[in-house]
N, CA, C and O atoms as a Tinker XYZ file with bonds, in Angstrom:
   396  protein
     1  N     41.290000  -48.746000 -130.311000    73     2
     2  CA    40.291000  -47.950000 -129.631000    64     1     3
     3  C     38.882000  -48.368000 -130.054000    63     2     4     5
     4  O     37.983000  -48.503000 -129.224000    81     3
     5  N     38.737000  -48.537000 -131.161000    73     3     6
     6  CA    37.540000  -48.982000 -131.599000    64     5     7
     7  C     36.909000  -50.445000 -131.277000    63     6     8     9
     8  O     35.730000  -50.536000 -131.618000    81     7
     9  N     37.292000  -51.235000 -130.874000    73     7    10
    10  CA    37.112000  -52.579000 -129.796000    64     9    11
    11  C     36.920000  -51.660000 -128.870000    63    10    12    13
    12  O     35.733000  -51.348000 -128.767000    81    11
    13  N     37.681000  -51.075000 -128.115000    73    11    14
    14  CA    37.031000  -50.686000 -126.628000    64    13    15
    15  C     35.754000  -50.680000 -126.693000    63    14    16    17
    16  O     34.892000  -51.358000 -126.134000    81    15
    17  N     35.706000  -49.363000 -127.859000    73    15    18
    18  CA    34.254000  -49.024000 -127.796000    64    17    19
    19  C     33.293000  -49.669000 -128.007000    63    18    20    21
    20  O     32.133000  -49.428000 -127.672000    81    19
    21  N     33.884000  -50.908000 -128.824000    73    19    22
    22  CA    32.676000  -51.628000 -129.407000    64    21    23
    23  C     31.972000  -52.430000 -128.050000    63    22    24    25
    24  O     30.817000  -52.726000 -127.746000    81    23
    25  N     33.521000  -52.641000 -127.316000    73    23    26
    26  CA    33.280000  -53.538000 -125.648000    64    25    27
    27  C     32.170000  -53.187000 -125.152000    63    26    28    29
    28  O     31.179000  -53.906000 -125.276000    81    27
    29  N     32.136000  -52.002000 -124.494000    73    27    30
    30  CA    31.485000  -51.111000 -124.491000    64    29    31
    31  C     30.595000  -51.031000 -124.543000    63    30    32    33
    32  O     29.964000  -51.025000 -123.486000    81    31
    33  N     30.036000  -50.938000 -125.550000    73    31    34
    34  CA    28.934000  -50.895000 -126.671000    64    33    35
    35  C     28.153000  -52.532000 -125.932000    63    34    36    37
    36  O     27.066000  -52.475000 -125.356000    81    35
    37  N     28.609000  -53.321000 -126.025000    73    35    38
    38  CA    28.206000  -54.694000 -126.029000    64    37    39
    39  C     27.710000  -54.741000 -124.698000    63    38    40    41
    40  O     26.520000  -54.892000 -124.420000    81    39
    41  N     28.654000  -54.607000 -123.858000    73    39    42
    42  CA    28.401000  -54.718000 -122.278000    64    41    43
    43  C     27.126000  -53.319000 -122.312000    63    42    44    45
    44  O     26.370000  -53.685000 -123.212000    81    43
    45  N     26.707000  -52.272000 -121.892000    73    43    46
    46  CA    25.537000  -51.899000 -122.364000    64    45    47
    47  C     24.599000  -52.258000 -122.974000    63    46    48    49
    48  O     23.497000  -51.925000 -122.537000    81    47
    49  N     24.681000  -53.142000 -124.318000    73    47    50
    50  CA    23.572000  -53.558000 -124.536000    64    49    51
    51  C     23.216000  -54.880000 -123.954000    63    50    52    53
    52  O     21.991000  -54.967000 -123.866000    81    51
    53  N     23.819000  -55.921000 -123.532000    73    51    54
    54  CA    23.520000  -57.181000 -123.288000    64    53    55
    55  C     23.325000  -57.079000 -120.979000    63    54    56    57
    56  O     22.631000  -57.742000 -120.208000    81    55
    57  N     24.415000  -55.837000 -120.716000    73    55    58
    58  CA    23.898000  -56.298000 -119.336000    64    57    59
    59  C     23.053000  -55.223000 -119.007000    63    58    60    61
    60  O     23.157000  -54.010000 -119.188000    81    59
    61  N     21.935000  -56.140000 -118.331000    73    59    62
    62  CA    20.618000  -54.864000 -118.096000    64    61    63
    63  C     20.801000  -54.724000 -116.423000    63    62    64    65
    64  O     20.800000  -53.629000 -115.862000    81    63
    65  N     20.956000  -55.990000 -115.730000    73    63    66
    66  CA    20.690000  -55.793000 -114.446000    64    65    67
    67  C     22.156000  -55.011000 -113.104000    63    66    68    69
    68  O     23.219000  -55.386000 -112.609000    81    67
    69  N     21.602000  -54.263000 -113.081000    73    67    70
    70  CA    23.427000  -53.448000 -112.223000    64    69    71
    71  C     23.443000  -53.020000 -111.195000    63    70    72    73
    72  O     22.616000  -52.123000 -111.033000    81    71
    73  N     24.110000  -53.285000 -110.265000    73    71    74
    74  CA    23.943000  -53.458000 -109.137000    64    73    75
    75  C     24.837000  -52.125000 -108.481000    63    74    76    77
    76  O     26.009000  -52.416000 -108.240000    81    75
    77  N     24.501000  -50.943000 -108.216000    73    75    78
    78  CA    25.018000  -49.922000 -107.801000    64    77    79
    79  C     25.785000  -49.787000 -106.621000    63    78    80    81
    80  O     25.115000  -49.068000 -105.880000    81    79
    81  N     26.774000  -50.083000 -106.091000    73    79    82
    82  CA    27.326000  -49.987000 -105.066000    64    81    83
    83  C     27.730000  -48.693000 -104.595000    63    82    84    85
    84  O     28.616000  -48.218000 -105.305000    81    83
    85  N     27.282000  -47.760000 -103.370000    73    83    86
    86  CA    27.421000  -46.624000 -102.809000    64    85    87
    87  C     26.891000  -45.550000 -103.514000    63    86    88    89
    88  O     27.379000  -44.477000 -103.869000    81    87
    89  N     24.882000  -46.474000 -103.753000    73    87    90
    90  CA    24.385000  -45.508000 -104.554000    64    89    91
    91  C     23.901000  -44.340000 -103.491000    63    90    92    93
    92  O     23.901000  -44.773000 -102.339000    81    91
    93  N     23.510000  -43.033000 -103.599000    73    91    94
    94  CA    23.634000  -42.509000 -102.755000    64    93    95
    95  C     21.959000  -41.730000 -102.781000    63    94    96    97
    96  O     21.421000  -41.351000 -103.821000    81    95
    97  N     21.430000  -41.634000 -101.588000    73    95    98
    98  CA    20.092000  -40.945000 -101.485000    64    97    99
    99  C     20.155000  -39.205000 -102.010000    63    98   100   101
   100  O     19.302000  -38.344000 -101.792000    81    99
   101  N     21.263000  -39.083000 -102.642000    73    99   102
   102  CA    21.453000  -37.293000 -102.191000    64   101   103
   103  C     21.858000  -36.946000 -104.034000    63   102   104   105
   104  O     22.813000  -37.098000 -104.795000    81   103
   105  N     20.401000  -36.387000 -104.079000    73   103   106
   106  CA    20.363000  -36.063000 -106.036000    64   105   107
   107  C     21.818000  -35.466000 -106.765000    63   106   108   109
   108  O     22.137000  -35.678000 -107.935000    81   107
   109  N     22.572000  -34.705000 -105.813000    73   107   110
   110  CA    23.581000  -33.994000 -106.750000    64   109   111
   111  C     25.097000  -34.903000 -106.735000    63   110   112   113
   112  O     26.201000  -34.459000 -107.053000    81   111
   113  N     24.719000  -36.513000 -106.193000    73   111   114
   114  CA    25.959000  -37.258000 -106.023000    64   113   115
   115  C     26.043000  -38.213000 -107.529000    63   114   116   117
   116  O     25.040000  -38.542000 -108.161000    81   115
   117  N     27.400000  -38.543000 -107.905000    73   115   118
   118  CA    27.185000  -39.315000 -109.426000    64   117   119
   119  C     26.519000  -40.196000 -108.774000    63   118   120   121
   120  O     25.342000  -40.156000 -109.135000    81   119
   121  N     26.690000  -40.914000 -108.047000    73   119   122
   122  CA    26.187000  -42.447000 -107.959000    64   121   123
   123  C     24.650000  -42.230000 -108.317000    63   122   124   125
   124  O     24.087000  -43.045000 -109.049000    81   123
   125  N     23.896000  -41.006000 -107.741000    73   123   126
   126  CA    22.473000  -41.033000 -108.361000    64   125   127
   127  C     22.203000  -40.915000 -109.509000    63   126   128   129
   128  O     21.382000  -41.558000 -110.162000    81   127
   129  N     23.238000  -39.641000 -110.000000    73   127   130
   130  CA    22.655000  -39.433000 -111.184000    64   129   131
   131  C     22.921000  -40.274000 -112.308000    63   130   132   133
   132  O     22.068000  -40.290000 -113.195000    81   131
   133  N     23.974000  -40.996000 -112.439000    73   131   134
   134  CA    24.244000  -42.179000 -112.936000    64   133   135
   135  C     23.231000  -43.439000 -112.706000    63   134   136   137
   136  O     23.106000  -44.125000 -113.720000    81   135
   137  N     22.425000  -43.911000 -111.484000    73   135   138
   138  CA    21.468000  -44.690000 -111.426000    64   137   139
   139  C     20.501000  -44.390000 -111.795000    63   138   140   141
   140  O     19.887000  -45.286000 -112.376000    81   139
   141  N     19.762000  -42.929000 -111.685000    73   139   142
   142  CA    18.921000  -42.614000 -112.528000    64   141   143
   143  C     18.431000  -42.369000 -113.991000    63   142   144   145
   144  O     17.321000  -42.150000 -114.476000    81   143
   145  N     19.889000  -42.511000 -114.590000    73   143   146
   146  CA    20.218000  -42.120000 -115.682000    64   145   147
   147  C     19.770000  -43.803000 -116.349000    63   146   148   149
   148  O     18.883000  -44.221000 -117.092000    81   147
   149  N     20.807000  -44.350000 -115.687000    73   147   150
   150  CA    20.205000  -45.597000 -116.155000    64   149   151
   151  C     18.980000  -46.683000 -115.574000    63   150   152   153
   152  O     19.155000  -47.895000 -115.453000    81   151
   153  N     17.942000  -46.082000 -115.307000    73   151   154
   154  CA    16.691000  -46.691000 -114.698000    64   153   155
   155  C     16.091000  -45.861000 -116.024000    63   154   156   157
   156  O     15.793000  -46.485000 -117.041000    81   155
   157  N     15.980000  -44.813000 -115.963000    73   155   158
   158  CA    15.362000  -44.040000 -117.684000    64   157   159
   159  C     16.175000  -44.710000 -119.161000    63   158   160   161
   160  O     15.579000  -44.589000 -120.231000    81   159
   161  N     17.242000  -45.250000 -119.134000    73   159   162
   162  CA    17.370000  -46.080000 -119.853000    64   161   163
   163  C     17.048000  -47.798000 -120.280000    63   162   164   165
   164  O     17.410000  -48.541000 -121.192000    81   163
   165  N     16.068000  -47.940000 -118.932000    73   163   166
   166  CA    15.283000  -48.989000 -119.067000    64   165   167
   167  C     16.084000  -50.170000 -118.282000    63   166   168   169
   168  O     15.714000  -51.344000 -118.240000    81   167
   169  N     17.345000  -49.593000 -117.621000    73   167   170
   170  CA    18.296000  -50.830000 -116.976000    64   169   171
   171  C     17.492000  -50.982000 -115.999000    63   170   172   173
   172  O     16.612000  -50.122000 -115.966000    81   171
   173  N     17.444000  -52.076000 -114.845000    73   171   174
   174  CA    17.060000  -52.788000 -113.654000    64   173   175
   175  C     18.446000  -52.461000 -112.608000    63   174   176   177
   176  O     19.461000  -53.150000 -112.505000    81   175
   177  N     18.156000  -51.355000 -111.988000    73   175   178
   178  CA    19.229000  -50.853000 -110.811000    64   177   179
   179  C     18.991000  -51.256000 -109.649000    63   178   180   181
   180  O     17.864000  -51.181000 -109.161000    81   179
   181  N     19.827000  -51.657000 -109.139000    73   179   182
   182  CA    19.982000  -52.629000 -107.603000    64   181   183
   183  C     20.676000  -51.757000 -106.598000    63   182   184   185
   184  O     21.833000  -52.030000 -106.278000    81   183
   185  N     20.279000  -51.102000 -106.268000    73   183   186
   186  CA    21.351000  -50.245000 -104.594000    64   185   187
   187  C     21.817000  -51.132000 -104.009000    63   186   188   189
   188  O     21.242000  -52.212000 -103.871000    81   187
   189  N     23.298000  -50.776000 -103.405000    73   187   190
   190  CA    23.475000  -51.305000 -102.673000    64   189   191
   191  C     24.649000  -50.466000 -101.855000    63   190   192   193
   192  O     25.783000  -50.137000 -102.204000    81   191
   193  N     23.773000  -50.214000 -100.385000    73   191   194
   194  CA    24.538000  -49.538000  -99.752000    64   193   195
   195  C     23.887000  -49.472000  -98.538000    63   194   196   197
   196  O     22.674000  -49.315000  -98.403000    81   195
   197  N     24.888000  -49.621000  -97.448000    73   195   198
   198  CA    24.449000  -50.627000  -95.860000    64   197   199
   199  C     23.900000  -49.611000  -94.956000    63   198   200   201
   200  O     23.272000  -49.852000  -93.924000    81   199
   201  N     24.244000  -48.227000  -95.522000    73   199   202
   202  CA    23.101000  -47.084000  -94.630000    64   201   203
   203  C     21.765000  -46.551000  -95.094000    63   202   204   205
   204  O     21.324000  -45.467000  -94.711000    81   203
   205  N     21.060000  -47.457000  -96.041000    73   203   206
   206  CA    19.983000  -46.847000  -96.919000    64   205   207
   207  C     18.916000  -48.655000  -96.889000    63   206   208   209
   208  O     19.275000  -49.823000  -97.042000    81   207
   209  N     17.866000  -48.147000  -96.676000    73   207   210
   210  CA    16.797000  -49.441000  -96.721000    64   209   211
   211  C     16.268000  -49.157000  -98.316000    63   210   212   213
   212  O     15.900000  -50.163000  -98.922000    81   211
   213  N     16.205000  -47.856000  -99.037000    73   211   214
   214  CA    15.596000  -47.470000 -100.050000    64   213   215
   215  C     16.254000  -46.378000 -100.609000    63   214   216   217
   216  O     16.761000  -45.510000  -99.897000    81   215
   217  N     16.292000  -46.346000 -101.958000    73   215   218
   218  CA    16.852000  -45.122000 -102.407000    64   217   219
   219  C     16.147000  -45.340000 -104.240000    63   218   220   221
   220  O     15.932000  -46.396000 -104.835000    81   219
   221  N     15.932000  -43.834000 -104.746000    73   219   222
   222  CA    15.181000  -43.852000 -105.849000    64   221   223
   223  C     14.011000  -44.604000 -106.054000    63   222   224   225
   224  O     13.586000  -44.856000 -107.182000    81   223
   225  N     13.314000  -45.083000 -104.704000    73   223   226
   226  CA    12.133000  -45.895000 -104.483000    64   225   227
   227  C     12.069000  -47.396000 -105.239000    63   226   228   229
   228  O     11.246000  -47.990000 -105.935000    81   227
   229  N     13.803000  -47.747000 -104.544000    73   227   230
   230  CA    14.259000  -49.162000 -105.266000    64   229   231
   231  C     14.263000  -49.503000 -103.356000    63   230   232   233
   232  O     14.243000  -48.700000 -102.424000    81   231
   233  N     14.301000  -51.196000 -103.358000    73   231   234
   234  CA    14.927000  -51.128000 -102.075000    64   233   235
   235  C     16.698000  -51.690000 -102.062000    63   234   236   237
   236  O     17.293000  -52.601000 -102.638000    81   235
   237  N     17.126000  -50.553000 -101.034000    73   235   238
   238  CA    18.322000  -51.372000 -101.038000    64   237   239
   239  C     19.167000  -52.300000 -100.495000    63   238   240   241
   240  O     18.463000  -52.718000  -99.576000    81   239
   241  N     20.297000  -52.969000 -100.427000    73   239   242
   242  CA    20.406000  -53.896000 -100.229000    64   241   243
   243  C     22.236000  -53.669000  -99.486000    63   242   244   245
   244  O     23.204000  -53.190000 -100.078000    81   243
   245  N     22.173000  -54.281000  -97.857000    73   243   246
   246  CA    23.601000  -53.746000  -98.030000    64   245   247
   247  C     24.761000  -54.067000  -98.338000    63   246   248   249
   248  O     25.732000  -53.319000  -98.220000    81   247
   249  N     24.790000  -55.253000  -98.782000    73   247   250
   250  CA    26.444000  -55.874000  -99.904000    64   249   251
   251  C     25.871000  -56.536000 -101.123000    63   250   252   253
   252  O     24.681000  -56.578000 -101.436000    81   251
   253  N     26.534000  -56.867000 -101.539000    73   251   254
   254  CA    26.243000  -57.386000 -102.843000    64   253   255
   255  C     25.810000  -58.804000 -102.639000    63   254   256   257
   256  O     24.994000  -59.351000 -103.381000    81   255
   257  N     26.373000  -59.379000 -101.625000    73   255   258
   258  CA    25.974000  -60.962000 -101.203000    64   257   259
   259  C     24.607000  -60.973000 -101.225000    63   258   260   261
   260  O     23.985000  -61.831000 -101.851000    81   259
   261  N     24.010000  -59.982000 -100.517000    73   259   262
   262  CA    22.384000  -59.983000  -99.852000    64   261   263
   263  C     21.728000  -59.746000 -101.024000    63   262   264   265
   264  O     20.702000  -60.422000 -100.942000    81   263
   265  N     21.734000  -59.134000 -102.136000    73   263   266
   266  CA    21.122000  -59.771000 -103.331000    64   265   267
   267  C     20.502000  -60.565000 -103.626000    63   266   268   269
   268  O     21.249000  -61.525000 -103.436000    81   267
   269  N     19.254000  -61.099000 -104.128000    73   267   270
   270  CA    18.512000  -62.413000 -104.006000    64   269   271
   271  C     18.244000  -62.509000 -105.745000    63   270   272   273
   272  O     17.557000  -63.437000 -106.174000    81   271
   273  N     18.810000  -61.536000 -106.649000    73   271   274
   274  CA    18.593000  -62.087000 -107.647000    64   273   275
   275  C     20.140000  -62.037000 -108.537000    63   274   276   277
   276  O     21.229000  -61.690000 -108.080000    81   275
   277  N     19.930000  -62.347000 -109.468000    73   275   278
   278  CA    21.197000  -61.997000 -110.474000    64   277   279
   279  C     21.686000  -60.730000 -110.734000    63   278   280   281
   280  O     20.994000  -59.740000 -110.969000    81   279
   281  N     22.832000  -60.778000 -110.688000    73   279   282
   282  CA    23.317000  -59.326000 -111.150000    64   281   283
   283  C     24.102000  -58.892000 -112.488000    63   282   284   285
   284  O     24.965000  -58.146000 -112.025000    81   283
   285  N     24.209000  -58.913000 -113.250000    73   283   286
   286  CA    25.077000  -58.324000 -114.895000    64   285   287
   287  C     26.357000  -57.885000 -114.655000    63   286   288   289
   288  O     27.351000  -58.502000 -115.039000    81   287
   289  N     26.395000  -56.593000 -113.885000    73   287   290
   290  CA    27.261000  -55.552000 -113.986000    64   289   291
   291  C     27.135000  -55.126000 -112.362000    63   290   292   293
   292  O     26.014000  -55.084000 -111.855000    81   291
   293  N     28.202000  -54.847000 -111.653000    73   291   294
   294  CA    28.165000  -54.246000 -110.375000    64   293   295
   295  C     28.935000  -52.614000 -110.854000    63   294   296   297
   296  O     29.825000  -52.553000 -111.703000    81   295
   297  N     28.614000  -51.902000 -110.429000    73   295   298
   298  CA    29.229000  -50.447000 -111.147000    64   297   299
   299  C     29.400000  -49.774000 -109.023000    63   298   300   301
   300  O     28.561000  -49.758000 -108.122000    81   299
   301  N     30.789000  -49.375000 -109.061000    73   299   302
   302  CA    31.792000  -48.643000 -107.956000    64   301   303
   303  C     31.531000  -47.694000 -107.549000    63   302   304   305
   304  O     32.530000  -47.025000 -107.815000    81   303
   305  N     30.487000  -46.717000 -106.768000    73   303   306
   306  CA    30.975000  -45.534000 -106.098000    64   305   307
   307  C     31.217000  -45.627000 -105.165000    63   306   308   309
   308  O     30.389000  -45.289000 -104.318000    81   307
   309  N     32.904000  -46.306000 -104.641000    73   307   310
   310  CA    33.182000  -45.834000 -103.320000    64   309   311
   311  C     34.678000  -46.111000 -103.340000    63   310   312   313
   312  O     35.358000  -46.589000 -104.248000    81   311
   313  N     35.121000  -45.593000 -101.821000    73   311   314
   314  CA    36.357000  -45.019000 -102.025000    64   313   315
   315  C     37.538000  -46.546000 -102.348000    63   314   316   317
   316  O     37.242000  -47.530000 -101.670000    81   315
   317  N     38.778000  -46.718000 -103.311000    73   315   318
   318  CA    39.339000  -47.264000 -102.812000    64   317   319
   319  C     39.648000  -48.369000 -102.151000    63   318   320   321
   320  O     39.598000  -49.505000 -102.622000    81   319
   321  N     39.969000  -48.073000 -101.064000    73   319   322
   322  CA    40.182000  -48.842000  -99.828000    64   321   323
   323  C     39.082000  -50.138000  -99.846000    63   322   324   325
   324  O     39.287000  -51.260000  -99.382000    81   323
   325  N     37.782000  -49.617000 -100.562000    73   323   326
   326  CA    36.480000  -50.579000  -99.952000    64   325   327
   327  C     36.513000  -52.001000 -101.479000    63   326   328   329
   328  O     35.825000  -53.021000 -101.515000    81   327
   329  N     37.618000  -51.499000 -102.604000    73   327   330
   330  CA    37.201000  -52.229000 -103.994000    64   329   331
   331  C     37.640000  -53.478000 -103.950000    63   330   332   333
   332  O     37.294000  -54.312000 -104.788000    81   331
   333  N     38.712000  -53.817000 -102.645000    73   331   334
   334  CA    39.210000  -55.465000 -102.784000    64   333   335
   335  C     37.917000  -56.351000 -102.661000    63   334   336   337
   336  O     37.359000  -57.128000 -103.437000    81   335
   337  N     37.634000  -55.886000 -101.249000    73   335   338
   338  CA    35.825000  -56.604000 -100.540000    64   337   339
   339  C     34.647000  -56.444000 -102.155000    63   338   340   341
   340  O     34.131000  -57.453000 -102.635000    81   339
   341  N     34.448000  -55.218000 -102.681000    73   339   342
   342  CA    33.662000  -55.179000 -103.311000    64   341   343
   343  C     33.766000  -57.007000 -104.394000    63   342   344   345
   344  O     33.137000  -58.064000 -104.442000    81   343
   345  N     34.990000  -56.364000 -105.071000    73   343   346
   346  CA    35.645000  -57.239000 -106.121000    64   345   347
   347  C     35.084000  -58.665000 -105.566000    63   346   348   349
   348  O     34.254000  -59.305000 -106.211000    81   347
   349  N     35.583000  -59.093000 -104.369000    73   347   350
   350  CA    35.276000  -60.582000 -103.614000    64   349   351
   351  C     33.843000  -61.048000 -104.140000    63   350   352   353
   352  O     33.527000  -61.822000 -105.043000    81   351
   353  N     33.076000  -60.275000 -103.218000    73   351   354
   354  CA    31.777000  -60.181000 -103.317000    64   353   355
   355  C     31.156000  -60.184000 -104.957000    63   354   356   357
   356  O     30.191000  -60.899000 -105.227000    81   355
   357  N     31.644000  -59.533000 -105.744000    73   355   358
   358  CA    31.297000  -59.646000 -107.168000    64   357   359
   359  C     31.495000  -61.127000 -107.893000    63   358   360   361
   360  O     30.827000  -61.782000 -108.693000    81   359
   361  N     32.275000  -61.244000 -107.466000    73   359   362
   362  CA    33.053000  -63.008000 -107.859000    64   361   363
   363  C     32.320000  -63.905000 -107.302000    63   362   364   365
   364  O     32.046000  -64.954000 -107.885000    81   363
   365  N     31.919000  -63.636000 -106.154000    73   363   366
   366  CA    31.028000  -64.484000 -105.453000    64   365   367
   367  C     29.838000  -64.972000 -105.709000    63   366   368   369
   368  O     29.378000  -66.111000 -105.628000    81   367
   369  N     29.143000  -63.374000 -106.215000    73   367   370
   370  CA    27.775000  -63.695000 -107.068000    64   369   371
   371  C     27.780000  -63.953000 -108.354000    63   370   372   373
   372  O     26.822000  -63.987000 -109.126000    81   371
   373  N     28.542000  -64.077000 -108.493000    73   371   374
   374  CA    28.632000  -64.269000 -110.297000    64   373   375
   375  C     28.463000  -63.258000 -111.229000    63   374   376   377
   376  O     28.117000  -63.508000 -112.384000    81   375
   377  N     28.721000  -61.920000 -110.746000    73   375   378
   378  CA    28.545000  -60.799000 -111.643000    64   377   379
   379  C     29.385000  -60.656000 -112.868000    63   378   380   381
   380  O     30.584000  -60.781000 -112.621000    81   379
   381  N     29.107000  -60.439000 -114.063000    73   379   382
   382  CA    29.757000  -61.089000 -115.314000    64   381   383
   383  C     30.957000  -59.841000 -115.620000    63   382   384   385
   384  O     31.963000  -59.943000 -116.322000    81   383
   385  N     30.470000  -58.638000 -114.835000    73   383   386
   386  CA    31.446000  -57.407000 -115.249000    64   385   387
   387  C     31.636000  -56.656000 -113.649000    63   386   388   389
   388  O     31.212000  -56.958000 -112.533000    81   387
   389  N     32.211000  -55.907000 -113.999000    73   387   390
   390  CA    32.489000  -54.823000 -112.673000    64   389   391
   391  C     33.217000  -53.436000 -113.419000    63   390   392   393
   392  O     34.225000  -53.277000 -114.107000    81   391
   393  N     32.002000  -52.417000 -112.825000    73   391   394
   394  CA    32.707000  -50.616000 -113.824000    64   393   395
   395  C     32.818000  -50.172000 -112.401000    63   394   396
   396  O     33.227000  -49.042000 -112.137000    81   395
C-alpha cells in the first residue's frame, strides 16, 4: 500500500499539465470541483469537452487530439462506454498517465 501511495505521491508532484475530460461548466459537478481544485493547486488544467468553447475561463478543447500542447495526465469524467476512444486518444498524444 505504501508504493501506491508513494505512486501517487509522485504522479502529483511531477505531472502538472491535465487534461480534464468531461469537465463540466456546472459548479456542483466533480469534474469542476476537482478542476478547480487543482488550478488552486497551481496545476495547468486543459478542458476538454465538445459542448463547451470555455469553462473556468480556460478555453476548451473538444478531444484530446485537438490539444496543441502537451499533456501529463488526462483525468475521466465520463461515462464508460466513452473510455476505449478516450484511452486511444491518450496514447495518441502521448499522455504519460490516465486517472
Amino acid at each position: 500500500m505504501a508504493e501506491i501511495n508513494q505512486h501517487i505521491k509522485d504522479i502529483l508532484r511531477d505531472y502538472k499539465r491535465i487534461a480534464v475530460v468531461g469537465l463540466s461548466d456546472k459548479p456542483h459537478r466533480a469534474s469542476n470541483g476537482v478542476a478547480r481544485f487543482m488550478l488552486i493547486q497551481g496545476y495547468t488544467v486543459i478542458p476538454v469537452n465538445p459542448g463547451l468553447t470555455e469553462v473556468l475561463g480556460l478555453k476548451a478543447y473538444p478531444s484530446l487530439v485537438d490539444i496543441p500542447e502537451e499533456v501529463d495526465l488526462v483525468d475521466v469524467f465520463r461515462a464508460p462506454k466513452y473510455v476505449d476512444e478516450i484511452v486511444e486518444q491518450a496514447i495518441e498524444i502521448g499522455a504519460k498517465g490516465l486517472w
